[in-house]
Structure formats: structure tokens, C-alpha cells
C-alpha positions in Angstrom: 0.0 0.0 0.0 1.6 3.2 -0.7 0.3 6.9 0.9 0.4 10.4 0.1 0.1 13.3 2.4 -2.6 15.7 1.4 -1.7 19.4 2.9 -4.0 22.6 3.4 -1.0 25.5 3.8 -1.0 29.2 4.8 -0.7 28.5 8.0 1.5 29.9 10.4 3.1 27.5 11.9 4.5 27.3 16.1 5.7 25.9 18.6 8.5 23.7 20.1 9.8 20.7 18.2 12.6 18.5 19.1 14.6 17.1 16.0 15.8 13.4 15.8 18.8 11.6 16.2 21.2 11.9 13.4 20.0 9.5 10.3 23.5 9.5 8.5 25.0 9.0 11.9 22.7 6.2 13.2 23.6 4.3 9.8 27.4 4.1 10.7 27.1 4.0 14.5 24.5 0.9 14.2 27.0 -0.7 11.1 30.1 -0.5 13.5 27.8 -3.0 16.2 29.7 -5.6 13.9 33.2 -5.0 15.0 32.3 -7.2 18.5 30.8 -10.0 19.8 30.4 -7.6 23.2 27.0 -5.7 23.4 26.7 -2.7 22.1 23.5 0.2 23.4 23.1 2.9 21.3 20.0 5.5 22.2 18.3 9.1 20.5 17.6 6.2 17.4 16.1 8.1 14.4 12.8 5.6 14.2 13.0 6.0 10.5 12.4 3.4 7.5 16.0 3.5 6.3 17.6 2.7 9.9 14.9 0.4 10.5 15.4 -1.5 7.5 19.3 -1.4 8.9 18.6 -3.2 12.0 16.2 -5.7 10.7 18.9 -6.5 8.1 21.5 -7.1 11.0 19.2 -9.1 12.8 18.6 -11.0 10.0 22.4 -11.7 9.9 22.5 -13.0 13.3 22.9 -9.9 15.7 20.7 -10.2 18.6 18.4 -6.7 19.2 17.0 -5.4 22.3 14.7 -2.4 21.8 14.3 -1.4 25.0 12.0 1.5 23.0 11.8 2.8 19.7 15.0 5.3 19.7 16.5 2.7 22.1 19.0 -0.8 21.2 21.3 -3.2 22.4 22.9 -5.0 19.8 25.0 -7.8 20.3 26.5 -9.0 17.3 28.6 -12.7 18.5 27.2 -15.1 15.7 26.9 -13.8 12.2 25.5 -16.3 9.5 27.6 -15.6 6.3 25.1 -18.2 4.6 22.8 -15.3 4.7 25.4 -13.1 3.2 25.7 -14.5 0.4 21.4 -15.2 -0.4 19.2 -13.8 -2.5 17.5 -12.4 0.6 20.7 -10.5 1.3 20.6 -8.8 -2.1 17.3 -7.9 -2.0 17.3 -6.2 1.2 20.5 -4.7 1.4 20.0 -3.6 -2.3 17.3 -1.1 -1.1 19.4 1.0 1.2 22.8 3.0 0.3 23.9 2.3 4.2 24.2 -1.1 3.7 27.5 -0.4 2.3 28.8 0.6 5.4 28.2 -3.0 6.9 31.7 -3.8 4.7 33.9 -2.4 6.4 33.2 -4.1 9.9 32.8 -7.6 8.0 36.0 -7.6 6.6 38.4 -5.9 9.3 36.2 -8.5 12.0 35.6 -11.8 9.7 37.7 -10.7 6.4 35.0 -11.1 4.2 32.5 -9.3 3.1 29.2 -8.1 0.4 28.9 -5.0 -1.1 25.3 -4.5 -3.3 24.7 -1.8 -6.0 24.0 1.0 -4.1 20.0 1.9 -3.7 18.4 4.8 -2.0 17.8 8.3 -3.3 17.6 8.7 -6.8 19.7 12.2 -6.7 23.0 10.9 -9.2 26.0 8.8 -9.2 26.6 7.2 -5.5 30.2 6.1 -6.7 31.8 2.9 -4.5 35.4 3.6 -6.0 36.3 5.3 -2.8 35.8 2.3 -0.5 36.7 -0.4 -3.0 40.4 1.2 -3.6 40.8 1.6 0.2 40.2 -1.9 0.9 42.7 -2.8 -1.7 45.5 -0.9 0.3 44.3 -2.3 3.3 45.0 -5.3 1.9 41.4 -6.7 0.4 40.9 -8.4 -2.9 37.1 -7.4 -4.3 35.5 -9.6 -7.2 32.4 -8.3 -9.5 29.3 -10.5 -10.0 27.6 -8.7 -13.1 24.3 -10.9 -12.6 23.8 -10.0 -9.4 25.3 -6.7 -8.9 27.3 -7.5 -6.0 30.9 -7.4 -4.3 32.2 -10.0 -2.8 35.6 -9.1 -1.1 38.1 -11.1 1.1 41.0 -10.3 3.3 42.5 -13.6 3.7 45.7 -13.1 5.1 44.0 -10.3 7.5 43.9 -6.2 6.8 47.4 -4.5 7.3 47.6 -0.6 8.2 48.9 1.7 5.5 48.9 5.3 4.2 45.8 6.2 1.8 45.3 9.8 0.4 41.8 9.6 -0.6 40.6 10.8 -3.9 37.7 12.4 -2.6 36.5 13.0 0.8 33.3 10.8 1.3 31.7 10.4 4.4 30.3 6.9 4.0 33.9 5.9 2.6 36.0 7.4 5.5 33.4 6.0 7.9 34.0 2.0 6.2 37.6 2.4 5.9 38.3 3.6 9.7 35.9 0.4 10.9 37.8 -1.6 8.6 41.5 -0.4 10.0 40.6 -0.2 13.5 41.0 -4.1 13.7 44.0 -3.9 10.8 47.8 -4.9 11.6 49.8 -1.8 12.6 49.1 2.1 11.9 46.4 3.6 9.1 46.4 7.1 8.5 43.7 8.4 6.0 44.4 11.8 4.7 41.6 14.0 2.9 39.5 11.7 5.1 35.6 13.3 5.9 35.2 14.9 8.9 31.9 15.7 9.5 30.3 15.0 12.8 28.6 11.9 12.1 32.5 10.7 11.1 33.6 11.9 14.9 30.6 10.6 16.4 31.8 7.2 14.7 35.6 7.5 16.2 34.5 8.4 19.4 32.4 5.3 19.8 35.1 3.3 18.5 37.9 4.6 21.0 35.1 4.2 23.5 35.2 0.3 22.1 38.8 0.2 22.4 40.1 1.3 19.0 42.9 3.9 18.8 42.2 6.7 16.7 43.5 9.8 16.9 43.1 12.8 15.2 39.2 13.2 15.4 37.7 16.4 13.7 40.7 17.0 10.8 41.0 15.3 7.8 43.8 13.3 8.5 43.2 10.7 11.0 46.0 8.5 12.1 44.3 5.2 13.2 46.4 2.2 15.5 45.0 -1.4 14.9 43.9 -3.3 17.6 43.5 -6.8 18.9 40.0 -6.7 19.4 37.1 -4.0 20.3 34.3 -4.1 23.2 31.1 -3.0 24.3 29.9 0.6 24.7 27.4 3.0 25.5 26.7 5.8 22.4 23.9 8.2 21.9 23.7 9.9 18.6 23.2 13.7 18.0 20.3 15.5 16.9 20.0 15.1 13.2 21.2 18.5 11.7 19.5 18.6 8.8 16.4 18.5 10.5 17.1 21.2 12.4 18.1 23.1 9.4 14.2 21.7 7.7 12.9 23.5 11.2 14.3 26.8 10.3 13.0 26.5 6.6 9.8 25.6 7.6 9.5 28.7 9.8 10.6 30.8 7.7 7.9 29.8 4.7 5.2 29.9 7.1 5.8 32.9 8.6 5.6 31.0 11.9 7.4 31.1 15.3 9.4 28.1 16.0 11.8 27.1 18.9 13.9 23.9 18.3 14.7 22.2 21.2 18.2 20.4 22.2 19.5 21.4 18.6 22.9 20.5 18.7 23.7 23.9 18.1 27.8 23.5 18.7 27.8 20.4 15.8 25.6 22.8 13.6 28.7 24.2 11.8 28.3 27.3 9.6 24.1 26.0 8.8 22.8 28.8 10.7 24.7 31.4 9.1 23.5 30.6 5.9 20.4 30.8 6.8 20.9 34.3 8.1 22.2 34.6 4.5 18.9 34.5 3.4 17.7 36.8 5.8 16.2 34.9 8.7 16.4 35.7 12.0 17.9 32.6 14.7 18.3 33.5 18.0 20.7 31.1 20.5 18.5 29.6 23.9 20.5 27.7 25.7 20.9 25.1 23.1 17.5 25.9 21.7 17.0 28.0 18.5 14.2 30.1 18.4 12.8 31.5 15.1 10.9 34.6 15.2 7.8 35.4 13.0 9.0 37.4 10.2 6.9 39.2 7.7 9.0 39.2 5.2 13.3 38.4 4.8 16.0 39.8 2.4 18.6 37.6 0.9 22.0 39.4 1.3 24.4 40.5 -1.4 28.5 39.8 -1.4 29.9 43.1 -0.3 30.6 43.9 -3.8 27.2 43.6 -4.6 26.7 40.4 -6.7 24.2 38.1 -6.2 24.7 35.3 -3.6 25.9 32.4 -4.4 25.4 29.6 -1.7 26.9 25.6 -2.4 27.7 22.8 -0.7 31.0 21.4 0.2 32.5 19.0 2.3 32.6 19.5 6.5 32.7 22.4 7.5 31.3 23.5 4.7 27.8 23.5 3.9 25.9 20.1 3.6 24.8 18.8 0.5 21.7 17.4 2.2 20.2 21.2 3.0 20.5 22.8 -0.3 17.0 21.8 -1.3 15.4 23.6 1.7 17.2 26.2 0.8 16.5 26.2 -2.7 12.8 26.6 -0.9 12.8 29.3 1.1 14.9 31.5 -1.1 11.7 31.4 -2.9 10.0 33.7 -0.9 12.9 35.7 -0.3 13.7 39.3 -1.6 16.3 39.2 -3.7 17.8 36.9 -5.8 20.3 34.0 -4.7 22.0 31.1 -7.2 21.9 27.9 -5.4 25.0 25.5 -6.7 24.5 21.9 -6.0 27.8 20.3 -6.9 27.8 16.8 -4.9 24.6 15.4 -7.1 24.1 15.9 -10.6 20.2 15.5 -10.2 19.3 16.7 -7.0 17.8 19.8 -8.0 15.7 18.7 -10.7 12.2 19.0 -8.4 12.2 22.6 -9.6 9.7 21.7 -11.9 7.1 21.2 -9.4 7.9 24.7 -7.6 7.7 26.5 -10.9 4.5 24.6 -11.1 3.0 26.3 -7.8 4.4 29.8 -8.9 8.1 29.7 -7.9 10.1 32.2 -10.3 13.3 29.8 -10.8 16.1 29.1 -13.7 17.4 26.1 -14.0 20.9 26.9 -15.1 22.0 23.1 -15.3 21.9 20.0 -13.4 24.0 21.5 -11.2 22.5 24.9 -10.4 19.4 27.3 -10.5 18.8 31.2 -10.6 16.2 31.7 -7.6 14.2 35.1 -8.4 12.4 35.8 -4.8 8.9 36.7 -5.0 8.9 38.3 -1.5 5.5 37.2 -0.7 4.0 39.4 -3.8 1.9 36.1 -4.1 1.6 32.8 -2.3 2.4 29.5 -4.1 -0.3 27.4 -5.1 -1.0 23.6 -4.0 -0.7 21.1 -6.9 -0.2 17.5 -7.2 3.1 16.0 -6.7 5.3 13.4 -6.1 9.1 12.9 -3.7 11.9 12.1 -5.7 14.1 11.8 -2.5 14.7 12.4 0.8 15.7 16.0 1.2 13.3 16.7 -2.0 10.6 15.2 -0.9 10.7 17.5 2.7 11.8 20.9 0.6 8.3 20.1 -1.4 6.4 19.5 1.4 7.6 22.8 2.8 6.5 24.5 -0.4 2.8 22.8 0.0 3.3 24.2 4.0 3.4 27.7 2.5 1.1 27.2 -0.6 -2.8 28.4 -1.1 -4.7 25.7 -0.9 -4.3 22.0 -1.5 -1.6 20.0 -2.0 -1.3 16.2 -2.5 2.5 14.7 -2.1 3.3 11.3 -4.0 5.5 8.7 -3.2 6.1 10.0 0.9 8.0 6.8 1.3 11.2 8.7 0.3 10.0 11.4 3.6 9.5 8.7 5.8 13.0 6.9 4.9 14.5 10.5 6.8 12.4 11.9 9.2 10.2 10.3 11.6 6.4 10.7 12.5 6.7 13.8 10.6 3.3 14.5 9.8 1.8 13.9 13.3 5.0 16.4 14.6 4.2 18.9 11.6 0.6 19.0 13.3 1.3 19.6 16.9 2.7 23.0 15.0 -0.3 23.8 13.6 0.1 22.5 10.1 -3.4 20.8 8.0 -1.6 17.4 7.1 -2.9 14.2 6.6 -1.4 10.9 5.4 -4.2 9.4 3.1 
């Protein structure tokens, strides 16, 4: 059965809200379960579809769960069934989500052998593996290909030794495989150009709470000191940043008042100042943000007085992941801003649907679009639509938020892969929503 949410906007939306625990953090965390047979508790879970379908594939392999509630688990991963690994059922499952890739690296640094499937998920461009692949080749793997099946098998047989890897990009879910992998490697690993964005220090920190011996955490070049063997921990996951950074879209479009509670702000990096960017007020609480009502907000100008220009680039800079809310609010912005999406070559191509409810929007390439503000000289308008992916899917139903009259959004499994219970959150604001 597959649902829609239909959505009344023009309402002003307030209140408190308290964001989630970090999806792409959860994903790694809950992977790394598999470097010991020791348990494991990990709590602030994301109860989402994509870390669900995470667990219930490690469970499947043999790890023993414990939810002791739903953002709540001990894992204790001591038998793992490598028949499974290697089924049809594997492949099916573990083809559906792009974090199953990260189960690799555990399984070959712990077992020396491991499954890679064709990565699945969003639909936003090229998820390349090349990163991982060629760093399990230094640390000593050998991968094989099956074209039928669209898999990886890879094998360390002689066990992973430590080595010296400048990495040809810096991806996240690639740094985050090859430090589980050389945590349990011969000798020393130092990654250089390695990710550093704080779902990656999250990860290290957990580890060295396991046992491992990494050092460097927060730079991009980590220096990482196999060990014998890793052990239980306790790990709670922060508060997932790009929800916080939907929040403070979302109020902005509305013209509501909205204070997010327990935001994380110190792991927030440079988010909240380009938001200010576009004009919107934050103010710090404590750790709360609160966002004003605003009338109406001004996109700002370089100080030579060209048009803004905001991108995504790796940590600290700007996430990839928030450019499509921003995309969003810059709509109902004065002024004019070009939004550069460099990471995915089709993330921004849900335009069409904005231009669709009224949006005044170039799209320059599959890389970036020419938003012309409308500063609220009209409202959108609710159409029919449909998510292609995650961050898509929640820019849109911002847009619908903030539209006149009805909107109907397609396809909300993408929305529900991300963020949790939105729509019965969305309405404790204030927001018409229903999930029909």
C-alpha cells in the first residue's frame, strides 16, 4: 500500500519541536555493532524506514536486538550467518538501502570477508563505491564483481594490514568503512583528505570508547592504531542537523514562530549562518534555536554587490543534504540568490514542481538554479506531486506548508526513509496534514 500526504498550507506555523537523532549517523554507528561479539546500546535512534530496515537487516544476519523502546537498542553481534550473506534475501534487502554499504567495512576488518550491493536509495545521481573499493585494496582486500547479481564479494585472507591512503575524494560513508575496517587492521592507518563531518567523529568516538585507537578526530587526516580486538559501549547519537536546518525553513515559509529544542547547536557548523544569509532571523537559547515570526526576509548580497551564491561542500562547509530547503525558502525571499548543487548531478531537478506552484526559478544546469524571490508578492499554489528523494521530498512539502490551498505529495516513502512521524510532529505546530 503506498500513501500520500494531502496538505492545506498558509498556516503559520509554532511551537516547540525537538529534532531526531542523526540518520546518516545512526547508519554508521548501528553498522560499527559488527566489530564485537560484546554488546553494544546505542539510544536518541532516528525511528525512521531506512535505519529500521538497517537493524532488521543485521538481525537478519544473526545480531541479537534489544529495543528497549523505539529510539533505544542493544545489539550484540557474536554469531553472524555468512550463509545469509551470500542469499538472495541479502541482495534484495541490502540492495534497497545506500547504508548497507557501510556494513563492509566491519565484516572484513572483524571476519575478512564481506558483500557490497549496487547501491539503492535516493535517486539524486551517481553514488560512486570507488572510494571504498580502492581503500580496501590498500588495506589489503581483494574485491570480485558479480555482473548478474550486482554485487561485491571481497576477502582479506591473510587479515587487513595498516597503510597510508590519500583519498581521492572526501566521502563520508567511505572514511566511515575504511576507519571500521582499519581499527581491527595490523599496525598504523592514516587516511588523509578523510571526511570529517560529525557523524565521522561521532563514529571515532564510539570506537575509542570500544577500544580502538584513533587519533586525530575532527581534521581530515586521522592517524588510526590497529587493535587486537574491540568491546562494548554505551553511544547516543546527536540530533540530526538537517532536521534542524528543515525546522528553520519551515519557519521561515510559514511565517511561523518556531523554537527547536536540544539542537545541537555546537555540531551545527556554519548551517545557521547561511540561513541568516537568506535573511532569517535565529536566535541562541541555551541550546534551543528560536525563530521569530518574520513578515517578510532579504537575501544578502556579497559586499561587492553580486548576487549570492550559496553551495555545498565538504565538512565544515555547507551540507549537500540542505540545499533543497534552501532552494525553498529562497523562494519567498527578496532578492535573488543562485543555489550551486555540486555533490549530485540530479538533486535539484524537483524545480519543476515549484515552478509549477508559482516559484520564479532558472534552472541553469543540473548543477544549479537562478532563484528570483517573489517576497511574498503572491503565495504558491498547491498542486499535485510526487518525492523524488529524501531532502526533495521534505523541501516540497515545505512548499505545500506555505502554498494556497491543496496539495497532494506522491511517493512519501522517500519522507518517511528521513524523518520520523513527521506529519503527526508537523501538526502539533499547527500544520493541516494528513497521510491518506
Amino acid at each position: 500500500m503506498s500513501f500520500a500526504f494531502e496538505v492545506r498550507g498558509g498556516r503559520p506555523l509554532r511551537g516547540e519541536i525537538v529534532p531526531q537523532g542523526a540518520k546518516n549517523e545512526a547508519l554508521q554507528v548501528i553498522s560499527a555493532v559488527l566489530l564485537t561479539p560484546e554488546k553494544v546500546t546505542i539510544s536518541n535512534i532516528p525511528d525512521i524506514l531506512d535505519v529500521n530496515l538497517l537493524i532488521a537487516l543485521l538481525e537478519e544476519m544473526g545480531v541479537k536486538t534489544e529495543r528497549i523502546d523505539r529510539h533505544t537498542c542493544v545489539f550484540q553481534a557474536a554469531d553472524i550467518d555468512f550463509d545469509y550473506l551470500q542469499s538472495d534475501a541479502f541482495r534484495s534487502k541490502s540492495g534497497r538501502l545506500r547504508g548497507s554499504v557501510m556494513l563492509a567495512g566491519p565484516l572484513l576488518g572483524r571476519f575478512g570477508n564481506a558483500f557490497i550491493p549496487k547501491p539503492g536509495g535516493d535517486k539524486i545521481g551517481r553514488r560512486r563505491l570507488d572510494t571504498h573499493l580502492t581503500g580496501f585494496e590498500k588495506l589489503g582486500a581483494r574485491f570480485s564483481y558479480d555482473k548478474n547479481s550486482s554485487f561485491f564479494e571481497l576477502r582479506a585472507g591473510k587479515g587487513l594490514t595498516g597503510t597510508y591512503m590519500l583519498l581521492d575524494e572526501p566521502s563520508v560513508t567511505g572514511t566511515a568503512n575504511l576507519i571500521m575496517a582499519a581499527v581491527l587492521a595490523k599496525g598504523t592507518t592514516t587516511l588523509y583528505n578523510a571526511a570529517c563531518e560529525p557523524y565521522v567523529q561521532q563514529l571515532c568516538h564510539m570506537l575509542n570508547a570500544m577500544g580502538a585507537d584513533i587519533r586525530g578526530i575532527s581534521s581530515n587526516l586521522l592517524t588510526i592504531n590497529g587493535v587486537r580486538s574491540l568491546g562494548g559501549c554505551s553511544h547516543r547519537i546527536l540530533p540530526d542537523m538537517i532536521e534542524v536546518g528543515s525546522f528553520i525553513g519551515l519557519a521561515a515559509m510559514t511565517q511561523g514562530e518556531i523554537t527547536i529544542k536540544n539542537a545541537g547547536i555546537s555540531q551545527l557548523g556554519m548551517i545557521p549562518d547561511k540561513f541568516r544569509m537568506l535573511g532569517i532571523e535565529l536566535e541562541y537559547r541555551g541550546d534551543d534555536i528560536h525563530i521569530p515570526a518574520q513578515p517578510d526576509y532579504e537575501i544578502q548580497q556579497f559586499l561587492d554587490g553580486s548576487i549570492l551564491t550559496i553551495s555545498d561542500h565538504p565538512w565544515p562547509g555547507l551540507t549537500p543534504d540542505l540545499l533543497s530547503i534552501m532552494l525553498v525558502v529562497a523562494v519567498q525571499a527578496k532578492g535573488s540568490v543562485l543555489i550551486h548543487q555540486k555533490m549530485f548531478e540530479s538533486r535539484l531537478f524537483f524545480v519543476d514542481k515549484l515552478l509549477d506552484m508559482g516559484a520564479q526559478i532558472i534552472l541553469c544546469d543540473p548543477h544549479r538554479a537562478a532563484v528570483i524571490g517573489l517576497n511574498r508578492s503572491h503565495p504558491l499554489r498547491g498542486i499535485t506531486m510526487s518525492s523524488p528523494d529524501i531532502r526533495a521530498g521534505v523541501a516540497l512539502l515545505i512548499a505545500a506548508l506555505s502554498a494556497e490551498g491543496e496539495s497532494l505529495i506522491q511517493n512519501i516513502e522517500q519522507i518517511d526513509r528521513g524523518y520520523q512521524y513527521i506529519d503527526e510532529r508537523l501538526r502539533q505546530l499547527g500544520a493541516d496534514i494528513r497521510r491518506v
